[in-house]
C-alpha beads as a LAMMPS data file, in Angstrom:
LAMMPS data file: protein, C-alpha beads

260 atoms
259 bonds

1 atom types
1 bond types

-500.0 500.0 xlo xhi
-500.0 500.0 ylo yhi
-500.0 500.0 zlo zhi

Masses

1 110.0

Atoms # bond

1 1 1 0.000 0.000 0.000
2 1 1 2.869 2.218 0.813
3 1 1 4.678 1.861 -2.329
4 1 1 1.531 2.658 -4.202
5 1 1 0.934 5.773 -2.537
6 1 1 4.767 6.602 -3.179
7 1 1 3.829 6.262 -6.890
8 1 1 0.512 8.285 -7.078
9 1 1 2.701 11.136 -4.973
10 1 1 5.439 11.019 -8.126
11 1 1 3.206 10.760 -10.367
12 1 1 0.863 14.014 -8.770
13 1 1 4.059 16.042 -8.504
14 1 1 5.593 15.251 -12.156
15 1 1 2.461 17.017 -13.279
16 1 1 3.534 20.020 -12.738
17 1 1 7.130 19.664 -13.759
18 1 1 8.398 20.636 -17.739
19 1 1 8.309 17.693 -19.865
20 1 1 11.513 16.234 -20.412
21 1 1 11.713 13.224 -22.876
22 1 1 12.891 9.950 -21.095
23 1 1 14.708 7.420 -22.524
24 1 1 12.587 4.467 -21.690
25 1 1 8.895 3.502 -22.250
26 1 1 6.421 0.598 -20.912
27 1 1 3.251 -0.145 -22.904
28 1 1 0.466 -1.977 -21.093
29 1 1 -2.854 -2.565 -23.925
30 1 1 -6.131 -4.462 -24.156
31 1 1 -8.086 -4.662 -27.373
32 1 1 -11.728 -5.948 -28.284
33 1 1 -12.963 -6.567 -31.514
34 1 1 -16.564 -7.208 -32.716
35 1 1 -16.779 -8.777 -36.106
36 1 1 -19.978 -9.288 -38.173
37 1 1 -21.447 -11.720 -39.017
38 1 1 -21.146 -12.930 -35.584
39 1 1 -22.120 -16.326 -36.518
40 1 1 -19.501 -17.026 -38.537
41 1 1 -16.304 -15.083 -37.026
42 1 1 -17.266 -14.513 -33.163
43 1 1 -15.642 -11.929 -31.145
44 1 1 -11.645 -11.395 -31.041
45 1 1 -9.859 -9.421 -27.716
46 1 1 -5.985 -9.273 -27.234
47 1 1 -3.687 -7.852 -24.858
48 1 1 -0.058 -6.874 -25.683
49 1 1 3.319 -5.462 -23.485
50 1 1 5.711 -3.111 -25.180
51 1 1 9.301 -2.011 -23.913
52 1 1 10.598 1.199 -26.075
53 1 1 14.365 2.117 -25.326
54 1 1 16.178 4.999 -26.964
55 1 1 19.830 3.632 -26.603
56 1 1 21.761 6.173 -27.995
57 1 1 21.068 9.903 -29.951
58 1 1 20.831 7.867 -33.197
59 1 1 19.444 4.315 -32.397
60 1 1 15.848 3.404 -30.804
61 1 1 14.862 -0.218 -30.350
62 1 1 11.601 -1.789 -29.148
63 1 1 10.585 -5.528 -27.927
64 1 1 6.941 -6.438 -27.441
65 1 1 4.876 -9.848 -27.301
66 1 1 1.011 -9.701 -27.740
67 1 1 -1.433 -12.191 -27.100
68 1 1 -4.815 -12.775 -28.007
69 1 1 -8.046 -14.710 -28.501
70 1 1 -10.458 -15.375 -31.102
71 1 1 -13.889 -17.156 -30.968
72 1 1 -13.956 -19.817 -33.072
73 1 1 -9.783 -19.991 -33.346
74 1 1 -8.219 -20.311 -30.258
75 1 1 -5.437 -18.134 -28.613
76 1 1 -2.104 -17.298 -30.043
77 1 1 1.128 -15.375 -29.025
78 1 1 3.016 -13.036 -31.500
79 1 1 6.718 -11.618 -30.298
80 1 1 8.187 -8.961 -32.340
81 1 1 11.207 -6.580 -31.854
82 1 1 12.715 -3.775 -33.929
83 1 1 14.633 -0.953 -34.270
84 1 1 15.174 3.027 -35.881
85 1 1 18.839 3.785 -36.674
86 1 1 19.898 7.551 -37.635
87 1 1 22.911 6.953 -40.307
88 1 1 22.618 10.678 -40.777
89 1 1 20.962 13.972 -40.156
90 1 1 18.830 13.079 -43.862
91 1 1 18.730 9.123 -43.476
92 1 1 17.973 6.851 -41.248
93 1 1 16.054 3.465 -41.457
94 1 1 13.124 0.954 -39.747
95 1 1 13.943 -2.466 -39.483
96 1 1 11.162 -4.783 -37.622
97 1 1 10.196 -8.628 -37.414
98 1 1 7.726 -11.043 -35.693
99 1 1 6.543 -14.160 -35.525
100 1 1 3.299 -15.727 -34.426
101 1 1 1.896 -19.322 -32.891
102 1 1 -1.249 -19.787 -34.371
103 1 1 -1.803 -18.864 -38.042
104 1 1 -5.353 -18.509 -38.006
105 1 1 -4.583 -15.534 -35.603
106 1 1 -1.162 -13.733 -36.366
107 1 1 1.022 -14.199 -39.522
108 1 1 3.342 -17.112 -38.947
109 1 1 5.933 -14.312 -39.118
110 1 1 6.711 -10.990 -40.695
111 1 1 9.763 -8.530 -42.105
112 1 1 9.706 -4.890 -41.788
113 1 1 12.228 -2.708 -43.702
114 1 1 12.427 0.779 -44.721
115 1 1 14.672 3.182 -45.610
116 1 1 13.772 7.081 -45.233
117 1 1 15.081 10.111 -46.639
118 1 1 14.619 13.595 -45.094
119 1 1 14.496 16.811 -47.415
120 1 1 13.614 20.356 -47.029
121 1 1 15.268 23.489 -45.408
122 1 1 13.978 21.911 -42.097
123 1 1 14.048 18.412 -43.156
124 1 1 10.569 18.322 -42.551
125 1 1 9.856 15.822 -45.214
126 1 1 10.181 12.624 -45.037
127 1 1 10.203 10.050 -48.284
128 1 1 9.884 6.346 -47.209
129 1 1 10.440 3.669 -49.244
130 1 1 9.832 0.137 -47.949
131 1 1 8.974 -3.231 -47.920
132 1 1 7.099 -5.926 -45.869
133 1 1 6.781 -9.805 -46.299
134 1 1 4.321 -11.664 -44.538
135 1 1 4.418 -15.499 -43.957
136 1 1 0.150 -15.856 -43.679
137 1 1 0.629 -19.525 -43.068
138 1 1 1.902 -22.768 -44.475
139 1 1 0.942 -21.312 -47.925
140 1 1 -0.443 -17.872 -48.356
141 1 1 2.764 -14.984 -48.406
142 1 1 2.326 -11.022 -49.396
143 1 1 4.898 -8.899 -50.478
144 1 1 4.271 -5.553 -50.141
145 1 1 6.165 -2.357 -51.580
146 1 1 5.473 1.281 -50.897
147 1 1 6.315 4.619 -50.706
148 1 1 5.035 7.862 -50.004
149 1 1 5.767 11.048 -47.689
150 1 1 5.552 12.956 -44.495
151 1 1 5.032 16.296 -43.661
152 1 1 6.106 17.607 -40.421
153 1 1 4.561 21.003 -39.546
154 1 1 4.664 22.663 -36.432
155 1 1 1.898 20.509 -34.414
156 1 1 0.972 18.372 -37.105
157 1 1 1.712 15.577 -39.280
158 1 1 0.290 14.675 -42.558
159 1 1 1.226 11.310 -44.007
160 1 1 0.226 10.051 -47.591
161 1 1 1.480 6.232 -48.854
162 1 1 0.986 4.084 -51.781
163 1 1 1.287 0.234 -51.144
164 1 1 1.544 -2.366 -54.231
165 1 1 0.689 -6.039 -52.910
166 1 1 1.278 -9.110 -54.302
167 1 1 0.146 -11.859 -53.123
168 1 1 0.782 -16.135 -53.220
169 1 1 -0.301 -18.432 -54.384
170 1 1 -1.754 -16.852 -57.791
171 1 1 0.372 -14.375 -57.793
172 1 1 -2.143 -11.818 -57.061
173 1 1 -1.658 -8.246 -57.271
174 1 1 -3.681 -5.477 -55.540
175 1 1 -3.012 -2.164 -54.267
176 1 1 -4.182 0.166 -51.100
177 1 1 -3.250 3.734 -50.157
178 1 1 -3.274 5.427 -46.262
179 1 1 -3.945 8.997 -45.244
180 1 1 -3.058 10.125 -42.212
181 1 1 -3.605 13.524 -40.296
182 1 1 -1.861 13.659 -36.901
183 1 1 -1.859 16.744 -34.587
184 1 1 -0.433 17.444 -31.090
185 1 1 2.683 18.171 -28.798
186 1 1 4.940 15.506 -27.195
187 1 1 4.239 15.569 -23.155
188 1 1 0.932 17.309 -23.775
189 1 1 -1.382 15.101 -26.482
190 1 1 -1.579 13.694 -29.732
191 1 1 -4.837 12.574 -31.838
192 1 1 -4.487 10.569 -35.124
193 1 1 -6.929 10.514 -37.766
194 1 1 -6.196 7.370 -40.296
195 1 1 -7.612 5.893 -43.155
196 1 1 -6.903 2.826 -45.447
197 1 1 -8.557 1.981 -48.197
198 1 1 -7.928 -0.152 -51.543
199 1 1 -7.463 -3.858 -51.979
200 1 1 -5.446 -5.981 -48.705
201 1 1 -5.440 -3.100 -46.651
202 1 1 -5.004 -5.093 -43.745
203 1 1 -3.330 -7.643 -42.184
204 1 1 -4.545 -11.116 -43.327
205 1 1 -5.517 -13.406 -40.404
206 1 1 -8.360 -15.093 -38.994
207 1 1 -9.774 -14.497 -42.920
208 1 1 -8.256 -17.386 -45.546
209 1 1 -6.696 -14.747 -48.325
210 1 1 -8.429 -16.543 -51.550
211 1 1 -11.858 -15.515 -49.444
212 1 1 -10.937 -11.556 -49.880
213 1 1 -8.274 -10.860 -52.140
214 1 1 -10.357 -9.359 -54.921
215 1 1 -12.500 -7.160 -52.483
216 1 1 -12.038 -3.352 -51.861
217 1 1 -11.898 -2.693 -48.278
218 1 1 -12.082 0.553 -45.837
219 1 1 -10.305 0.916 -42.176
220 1 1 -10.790 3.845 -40.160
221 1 1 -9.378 4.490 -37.358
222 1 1 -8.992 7.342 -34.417
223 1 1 -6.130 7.561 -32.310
224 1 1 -5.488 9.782 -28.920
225 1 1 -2.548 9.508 -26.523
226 1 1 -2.882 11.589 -23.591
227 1 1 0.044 12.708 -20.811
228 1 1 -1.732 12.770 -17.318
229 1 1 1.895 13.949 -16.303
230 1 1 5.898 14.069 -17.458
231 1 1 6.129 10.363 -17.010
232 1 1 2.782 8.764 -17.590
233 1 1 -0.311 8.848 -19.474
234 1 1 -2.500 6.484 -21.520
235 1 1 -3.636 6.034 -25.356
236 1 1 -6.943 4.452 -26.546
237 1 1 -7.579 3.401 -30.748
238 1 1 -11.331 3.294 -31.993
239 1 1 -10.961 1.444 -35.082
240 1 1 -13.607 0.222 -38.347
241 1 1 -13.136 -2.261 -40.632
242 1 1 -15.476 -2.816 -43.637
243 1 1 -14.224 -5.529 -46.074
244 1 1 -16.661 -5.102 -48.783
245 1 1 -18.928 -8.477 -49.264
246 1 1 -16.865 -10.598 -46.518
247 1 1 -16.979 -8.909 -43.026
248 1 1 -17.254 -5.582 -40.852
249 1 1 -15.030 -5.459 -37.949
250 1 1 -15.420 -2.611 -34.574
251 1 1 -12.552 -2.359 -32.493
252 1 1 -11.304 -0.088 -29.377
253 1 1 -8.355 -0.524 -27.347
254 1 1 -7.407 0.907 -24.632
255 1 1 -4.001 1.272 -22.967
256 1 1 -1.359 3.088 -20.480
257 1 1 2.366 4.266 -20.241
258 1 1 4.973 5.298 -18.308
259 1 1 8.348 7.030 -18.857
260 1 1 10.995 6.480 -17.133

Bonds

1 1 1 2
2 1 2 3
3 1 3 4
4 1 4 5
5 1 5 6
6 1 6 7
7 1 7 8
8 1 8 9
9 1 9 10
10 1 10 11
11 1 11 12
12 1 12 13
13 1 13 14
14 1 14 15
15 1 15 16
16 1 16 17
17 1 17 18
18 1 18 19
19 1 19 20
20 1 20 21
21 1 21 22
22 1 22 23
23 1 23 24
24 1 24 25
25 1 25 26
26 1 26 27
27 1 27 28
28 1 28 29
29 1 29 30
30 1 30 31
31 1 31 32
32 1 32 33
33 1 33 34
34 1 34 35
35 1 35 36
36 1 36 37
37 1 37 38
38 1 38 39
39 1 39 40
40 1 40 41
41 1 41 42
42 1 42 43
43 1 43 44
44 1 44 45
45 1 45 46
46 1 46 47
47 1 47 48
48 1 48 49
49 1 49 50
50 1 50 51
51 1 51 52
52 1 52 53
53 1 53 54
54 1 54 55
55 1 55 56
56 1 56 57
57 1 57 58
58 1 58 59
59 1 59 60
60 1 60 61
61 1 61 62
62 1 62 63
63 1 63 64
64 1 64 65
65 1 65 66
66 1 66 67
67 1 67 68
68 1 68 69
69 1 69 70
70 1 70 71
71 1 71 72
72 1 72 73
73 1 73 74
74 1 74 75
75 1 75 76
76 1 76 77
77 1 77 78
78 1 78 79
79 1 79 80
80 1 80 81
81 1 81 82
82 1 82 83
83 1 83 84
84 1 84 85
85 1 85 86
86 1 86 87
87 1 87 88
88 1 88 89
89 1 89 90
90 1 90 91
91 1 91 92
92 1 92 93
93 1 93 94
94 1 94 95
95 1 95 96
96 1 96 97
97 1 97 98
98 1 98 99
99 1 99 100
100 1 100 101
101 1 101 102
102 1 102 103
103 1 103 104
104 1 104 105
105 1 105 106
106 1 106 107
107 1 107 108
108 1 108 109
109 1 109 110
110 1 110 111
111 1 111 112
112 1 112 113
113 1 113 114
114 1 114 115
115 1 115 116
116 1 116 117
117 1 117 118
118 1 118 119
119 1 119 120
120 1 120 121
121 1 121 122
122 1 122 123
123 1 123 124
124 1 124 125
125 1 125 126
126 1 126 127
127 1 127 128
128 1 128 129
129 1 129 130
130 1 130 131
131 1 131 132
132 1 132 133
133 1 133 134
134 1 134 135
135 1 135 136
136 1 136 137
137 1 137 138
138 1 138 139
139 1 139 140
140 1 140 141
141 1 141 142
142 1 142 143
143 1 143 144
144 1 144 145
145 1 145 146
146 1 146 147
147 1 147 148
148 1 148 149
149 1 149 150
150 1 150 151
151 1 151 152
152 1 152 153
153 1 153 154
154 1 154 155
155 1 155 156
156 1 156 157
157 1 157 158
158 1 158 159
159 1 159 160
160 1 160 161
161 1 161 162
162 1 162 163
163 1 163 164
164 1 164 165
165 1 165 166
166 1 166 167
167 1 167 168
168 1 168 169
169 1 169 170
170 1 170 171
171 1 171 172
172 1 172 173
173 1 173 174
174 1 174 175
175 1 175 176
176 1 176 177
177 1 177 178
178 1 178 179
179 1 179 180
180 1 180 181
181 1 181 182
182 1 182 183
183 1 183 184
184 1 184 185
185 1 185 186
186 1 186 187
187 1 187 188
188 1 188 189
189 1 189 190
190 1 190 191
191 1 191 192
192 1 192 193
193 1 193 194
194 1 194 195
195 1 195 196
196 1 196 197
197 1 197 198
198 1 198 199
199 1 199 200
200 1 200 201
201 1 201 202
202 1 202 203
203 1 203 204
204 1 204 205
205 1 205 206
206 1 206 207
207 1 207 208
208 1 208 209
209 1 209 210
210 1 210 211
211 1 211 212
212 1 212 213
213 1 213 214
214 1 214 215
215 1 215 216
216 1 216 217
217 1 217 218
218 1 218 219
219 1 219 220
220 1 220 221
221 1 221 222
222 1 222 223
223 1 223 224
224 1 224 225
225 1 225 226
226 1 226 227
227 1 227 228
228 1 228 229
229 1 229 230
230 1 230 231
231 1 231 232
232 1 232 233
233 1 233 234
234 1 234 235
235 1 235 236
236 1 236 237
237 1 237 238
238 1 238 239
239 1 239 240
240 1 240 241
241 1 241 242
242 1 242 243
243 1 243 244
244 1 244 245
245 1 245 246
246 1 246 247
247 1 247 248
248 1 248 249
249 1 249 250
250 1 250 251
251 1 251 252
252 1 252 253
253 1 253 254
254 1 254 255
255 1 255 256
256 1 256 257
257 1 257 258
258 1 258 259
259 1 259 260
């Protein structure tokens, strides 16, 4: 009892203190998802952990495992670590990977890389260009390229990408595109306004791929991450799926963090 009151004490008097960045971050989530028809797909809820770690000016690296179950398809676990490395003040690059225990839930595993180029007077644009292959399950793989660009303005962000997906077995090829308007202050709040739209705009699982490759689908999704003080604060994500002719998905999650 002691030590908690100790904690709501810091906590109460970092309020008032300037925000200072901190090199370290703990992620604590918890996600449910209602999917229609019901009948046929159930409910889904997951949880996930998330360790952030800035270990030098030019290198941050992240570890997280999430877990999470699915009416009709069990549980499953998915780990997945990665890292941003500055190379220089106009490049630096993402590299990510994770893997997954049951395929009817996560990917059996998945590569993240991209390589980004800042330009401007300020370098407040950013040009990605990147790639991502996902192992579905014993058979079904998607390689996806893309590209696009960020704006950074003060307070805002405005992101615009392309994606080009193809997909096995058929070698199928769709495409899907993602705007997103971001606006806020680090220590203070930030609110995310996304949307996805196109062919495979999401992450296959749960759904077999030859069921909804050749529909057009639509995500939406609102984002807010609030700082209740220097060091801690907590996020939520209210999310809508609409795979045209296959399934509708609702989703919230909500979640906390500290700084340390």
């Amino acid at each position: 009892m002691k030590k908690i009151l100790v904690l709501i004490m810091l906590l109460a008097l970092s309020a008032a203190a300037e925000y200072v960045p901190r090199p370290q971050r703990l992620e604590f989530s918890g996600t449910f998802e209602y999917l229609l028809p019901q009948d046929l797909y159930g409910n889904w809820d997951s949880g996930s952990i998330s360790y952030f770690r800035q270990a030098s000016k030019d290198l941050n690296w992240f570890i997280g495992l999430d877990y999470a179950r699915h009416d009709f398809n069990g549980t499953g676990f998915l780990g997945n670590v990665g890292a941003y490395k500055d190379w220089s003040p106009s490049f630096y690059t993402y590299s990510a990977f994770s893997a997954g225990t049951n395929t009817d839930i996560f990917a059996k595993f998945r590569i993240d890389q991209e390589f980004n180029v800042k330009v401007g007077e300020n370098k407040e644009i950013d040009i990605p260009l990147g790639f991502t292959f996902i192992q579905s399950d014993q058979i079904s793989n998607v390689v996806t390229l893309y590209s696009g660009f960020t704006f950074y303005l003060p307070a805002w962000l405005i992101t615009v990408k392309a994606f080009l997906n193809y997909t096995n077995p058929g070698t199928l090829m769709s495409t899907s595109y993602l705007i997103s308007i971001g606006n806020g202050k680090e220590g203070a709040e930030w609110n995310y306004l996304d949307l996805t739209f196109g062919d495979l705009s999401y992450l296959p699982a749960s759904i077999p791929l030859a069921n909804i490759i050749n529909e057009h689908s639509a995500y939406l999704s609102y984002k807010h991450r609030k700082w209740l003080s220097n060091i801690f604060g907590w996020f939520s994500d209210l999310n809508y799926l609409n795979v045209v002719d296959t399934y509708q998905k609702y989703g919230v999650t909500l979640g906390v963090f500290i700084e340390f």
